[in-house]
C-alpha positions as a Markdown table, in Angstrom:
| # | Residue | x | y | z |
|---|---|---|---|---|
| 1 | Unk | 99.0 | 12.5 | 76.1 |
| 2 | Unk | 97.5 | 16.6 | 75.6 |
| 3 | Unk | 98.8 | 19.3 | 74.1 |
| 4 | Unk | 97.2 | 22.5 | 75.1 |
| 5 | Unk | 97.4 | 26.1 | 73.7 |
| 6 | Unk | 96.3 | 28.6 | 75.7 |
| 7 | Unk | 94.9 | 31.7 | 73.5 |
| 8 | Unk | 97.6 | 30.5 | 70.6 |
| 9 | Unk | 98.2 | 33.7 | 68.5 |
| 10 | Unk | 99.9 | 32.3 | 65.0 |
| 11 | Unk | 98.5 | 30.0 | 62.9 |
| 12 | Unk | 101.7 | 28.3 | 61.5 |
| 13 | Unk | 102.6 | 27.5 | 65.0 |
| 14 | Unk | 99.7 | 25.5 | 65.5 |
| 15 | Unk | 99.6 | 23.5 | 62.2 |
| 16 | Unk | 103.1 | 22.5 | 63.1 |
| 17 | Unk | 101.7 | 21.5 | 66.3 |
| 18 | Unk | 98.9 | 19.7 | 65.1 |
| 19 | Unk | 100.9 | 17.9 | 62.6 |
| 20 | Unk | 103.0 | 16.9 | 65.3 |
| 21 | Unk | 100.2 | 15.7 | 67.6 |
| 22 | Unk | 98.9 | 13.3 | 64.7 |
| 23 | Unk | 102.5 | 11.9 | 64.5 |
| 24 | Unk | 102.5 | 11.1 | 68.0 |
| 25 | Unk | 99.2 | 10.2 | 68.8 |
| 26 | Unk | 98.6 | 13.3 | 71.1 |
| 27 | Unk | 95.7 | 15.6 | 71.6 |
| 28 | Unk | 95.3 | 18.8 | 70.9 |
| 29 | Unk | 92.9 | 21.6 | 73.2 |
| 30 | Unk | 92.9 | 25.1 | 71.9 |
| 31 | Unk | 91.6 | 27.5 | 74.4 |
| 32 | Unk | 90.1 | 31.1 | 72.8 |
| 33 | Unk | 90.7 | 33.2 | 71.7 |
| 34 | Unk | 92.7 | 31.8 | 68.8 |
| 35 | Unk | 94.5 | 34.8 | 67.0 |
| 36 | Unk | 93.5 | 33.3 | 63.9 |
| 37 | Unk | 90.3 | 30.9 | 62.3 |
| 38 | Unk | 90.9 | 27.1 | 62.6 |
| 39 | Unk | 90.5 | 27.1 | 58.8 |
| 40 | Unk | 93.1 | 29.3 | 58.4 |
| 41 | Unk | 95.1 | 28.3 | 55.1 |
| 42 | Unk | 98.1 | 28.7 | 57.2 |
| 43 | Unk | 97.5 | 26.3 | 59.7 |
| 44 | Unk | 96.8 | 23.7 | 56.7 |
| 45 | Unk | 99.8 | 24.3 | 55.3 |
| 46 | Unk | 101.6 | 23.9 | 58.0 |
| 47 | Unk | 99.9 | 20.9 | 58.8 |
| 48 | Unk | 99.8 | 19.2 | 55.6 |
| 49 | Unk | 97.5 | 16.8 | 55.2 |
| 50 | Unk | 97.6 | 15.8 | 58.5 |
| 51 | Unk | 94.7 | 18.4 | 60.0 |
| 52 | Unk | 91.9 | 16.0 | 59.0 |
| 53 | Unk | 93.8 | 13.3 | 61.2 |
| 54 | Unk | 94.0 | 15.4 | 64.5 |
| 55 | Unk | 91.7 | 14.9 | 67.9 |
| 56 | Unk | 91.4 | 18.9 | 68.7 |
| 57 | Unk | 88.7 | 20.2 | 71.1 |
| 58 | Unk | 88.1 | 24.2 | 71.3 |
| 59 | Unk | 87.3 | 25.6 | 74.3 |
| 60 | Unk | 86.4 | 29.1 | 75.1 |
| 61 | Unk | 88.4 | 30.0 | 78.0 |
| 62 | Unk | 90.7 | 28.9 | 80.4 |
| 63 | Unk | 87.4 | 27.8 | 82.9 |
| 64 | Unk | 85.7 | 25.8 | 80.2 |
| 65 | Unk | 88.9 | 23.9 | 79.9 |
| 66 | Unk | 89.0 | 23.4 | 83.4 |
| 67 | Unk | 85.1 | 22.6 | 83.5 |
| 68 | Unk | 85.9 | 19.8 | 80.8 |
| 69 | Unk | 88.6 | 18.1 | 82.2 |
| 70 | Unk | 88.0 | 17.8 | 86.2 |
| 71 | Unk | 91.0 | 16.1 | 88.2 |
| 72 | Unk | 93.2 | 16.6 | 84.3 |
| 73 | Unk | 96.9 | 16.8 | 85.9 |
| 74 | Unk | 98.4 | 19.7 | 83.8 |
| 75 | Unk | 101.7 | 21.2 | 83.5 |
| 76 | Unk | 102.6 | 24.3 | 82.6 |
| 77 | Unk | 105.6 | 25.0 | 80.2 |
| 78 | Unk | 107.0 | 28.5 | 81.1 |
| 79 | Unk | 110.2 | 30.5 | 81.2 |
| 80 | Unk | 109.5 | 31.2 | 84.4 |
| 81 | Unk | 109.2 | 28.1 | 85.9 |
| 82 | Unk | 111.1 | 26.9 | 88.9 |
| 83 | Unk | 111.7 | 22.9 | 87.5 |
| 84 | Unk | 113.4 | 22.0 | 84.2 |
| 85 | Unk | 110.9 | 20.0 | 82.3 |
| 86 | Unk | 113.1 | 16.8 | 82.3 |
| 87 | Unk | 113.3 | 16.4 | 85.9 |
| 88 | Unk | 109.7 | 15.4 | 85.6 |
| 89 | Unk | 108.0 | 12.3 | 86.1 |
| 90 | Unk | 105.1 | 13.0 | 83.4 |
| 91 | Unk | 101.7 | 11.0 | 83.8 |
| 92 | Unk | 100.6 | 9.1 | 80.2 |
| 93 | Unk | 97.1 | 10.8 | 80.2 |
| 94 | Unk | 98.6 | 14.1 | 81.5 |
| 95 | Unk | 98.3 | 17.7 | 79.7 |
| 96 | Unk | 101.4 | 19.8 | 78.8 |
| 97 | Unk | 99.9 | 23.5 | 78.5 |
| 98 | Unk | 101.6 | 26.5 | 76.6 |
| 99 | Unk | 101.0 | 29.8 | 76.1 |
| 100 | Unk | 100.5 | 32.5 | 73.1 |
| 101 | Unk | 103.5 | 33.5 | 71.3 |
| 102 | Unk | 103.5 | 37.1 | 73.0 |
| 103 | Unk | 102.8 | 36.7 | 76.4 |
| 104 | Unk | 103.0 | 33.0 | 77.7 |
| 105 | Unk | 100.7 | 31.5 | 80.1 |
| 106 | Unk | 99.3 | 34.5 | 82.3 |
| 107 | Unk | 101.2 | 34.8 | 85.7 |
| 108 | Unk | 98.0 | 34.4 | 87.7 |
| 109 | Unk | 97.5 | 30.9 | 86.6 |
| 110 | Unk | 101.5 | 29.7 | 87.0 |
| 111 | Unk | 101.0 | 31.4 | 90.7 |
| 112 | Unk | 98.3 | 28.6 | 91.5 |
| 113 | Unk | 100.3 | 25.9 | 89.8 |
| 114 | Unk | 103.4 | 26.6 | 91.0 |
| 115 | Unk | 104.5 | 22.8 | 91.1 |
| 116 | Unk | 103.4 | 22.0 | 87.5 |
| 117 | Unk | 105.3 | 24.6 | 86.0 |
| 118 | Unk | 108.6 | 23.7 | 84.0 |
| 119 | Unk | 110.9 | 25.2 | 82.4 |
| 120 | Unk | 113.1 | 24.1 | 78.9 |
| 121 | Unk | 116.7 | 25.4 | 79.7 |
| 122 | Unk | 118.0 | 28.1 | 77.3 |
| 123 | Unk | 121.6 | 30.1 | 77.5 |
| 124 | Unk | 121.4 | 33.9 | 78.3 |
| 125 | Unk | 119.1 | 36.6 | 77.8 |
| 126 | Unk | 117.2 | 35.0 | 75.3 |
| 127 | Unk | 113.1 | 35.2 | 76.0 |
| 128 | Unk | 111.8 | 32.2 | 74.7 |
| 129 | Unk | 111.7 | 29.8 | 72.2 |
| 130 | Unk | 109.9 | 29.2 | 69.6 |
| 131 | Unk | 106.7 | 27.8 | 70.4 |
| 132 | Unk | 106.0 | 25.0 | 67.9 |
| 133 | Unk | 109.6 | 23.6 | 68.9 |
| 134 | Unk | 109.1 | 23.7 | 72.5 |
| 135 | Unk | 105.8 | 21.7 | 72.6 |
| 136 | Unk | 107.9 | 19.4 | 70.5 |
| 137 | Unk | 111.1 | 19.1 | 73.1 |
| 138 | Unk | 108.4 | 18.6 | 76.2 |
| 139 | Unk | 106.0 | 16.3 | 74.4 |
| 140 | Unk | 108.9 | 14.0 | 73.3 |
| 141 | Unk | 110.4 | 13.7 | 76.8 |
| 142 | Unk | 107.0 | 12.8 | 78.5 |
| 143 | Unk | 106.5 | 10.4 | 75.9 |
| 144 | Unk | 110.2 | 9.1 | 76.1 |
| 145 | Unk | 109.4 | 8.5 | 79.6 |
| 146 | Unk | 106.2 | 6.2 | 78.7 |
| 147 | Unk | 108.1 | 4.2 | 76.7 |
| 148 | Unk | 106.8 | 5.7 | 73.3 |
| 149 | Unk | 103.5 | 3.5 | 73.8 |
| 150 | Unk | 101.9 | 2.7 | 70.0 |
| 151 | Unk | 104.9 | 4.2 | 68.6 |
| 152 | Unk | 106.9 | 3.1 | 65.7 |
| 153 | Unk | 110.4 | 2.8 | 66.6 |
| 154 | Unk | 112.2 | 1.5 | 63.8 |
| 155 | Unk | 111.9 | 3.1 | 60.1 |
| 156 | Unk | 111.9 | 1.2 | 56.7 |
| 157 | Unk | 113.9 | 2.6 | 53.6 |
| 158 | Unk | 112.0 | 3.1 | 50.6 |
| 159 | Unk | 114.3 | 1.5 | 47.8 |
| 160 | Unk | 116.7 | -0.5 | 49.7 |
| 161 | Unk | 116.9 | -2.8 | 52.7 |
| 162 | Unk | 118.9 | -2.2 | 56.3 |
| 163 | Unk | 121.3 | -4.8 | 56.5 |
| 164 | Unk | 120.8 | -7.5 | 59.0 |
């Protein structure tokens, strides 16, 4: 599975991302301009100690994404998209794309992708979420739908034992 951030404007967003990518195995693509420096003590702390751990590849634009990853199936999470996100049938390899905080992914782009573009459901006026969380809600679900592959599904306590 791939994450990517298209011109990602907060650093704090992204650590959380990456952290979260570690934890589930994912990739992570940046595409500049990054509104920040990937060493950025920000992105660490959000991170933990988990930055060190995390596939990331840096491209500088939109075409050298493109360039690298010939045939990639990519879908792109938007407010303005015309299918909910769950009503997907997402691809083990494929890339889930977001935008930066401010602006999203550019309209341009969701014009010529028109079919890839989902939407997370949200009540009223309210413009977006935030963007750490929704990578996190749209990652989960195409990974739910591949059957968590590689993932650990039960947990362990640390002191005591579940009962059997």
């Amino acid at each position: 599975m791939n994450v990517v951030l298209l011109e990602p404007e907060m650093p704090a967003n992204t650590g959380n991302i990456g952290r979260t990518c570690v934890a589930t195995g994912t990739k992570l693509h940046l595409i500049e301009p990054l509104g920040y420096k990937l060493n950025d003590k920000l992105i660490k702390r959000a991170g933990l100690d988990y930055w060190d751990k995390l596939d990331v590849t840096v491209y500088c634009d939109y075409q050298d994404f493109l360039d690298r990853n010939p045939g990639a199936k990519i879908y792109m999470a938007t407010t303005k998209g015309l299918h909910v996100y769950s009503d997907v049938e997402y691809e083990p390899d494929c890339f889930l794309m977001f935008g930066k905080e401010s602006a999203g992914i550019p309209e341009d782009i969701l014009l010529e992708n028109q079919e890839q573009c989902v939407r997370i459901p949200m009540w009223g006026d309210i413009r977006s979420l935030n963007l750490s969380n929704s990578v996190s809600i749209v990652l989960y679900e195409a990974l739910r739908q591949n059957g968590f592959e590689k993932m650990t599904m039960q947990g362990q306590l640390h002191h005591l034992h579940w009962k059997e």
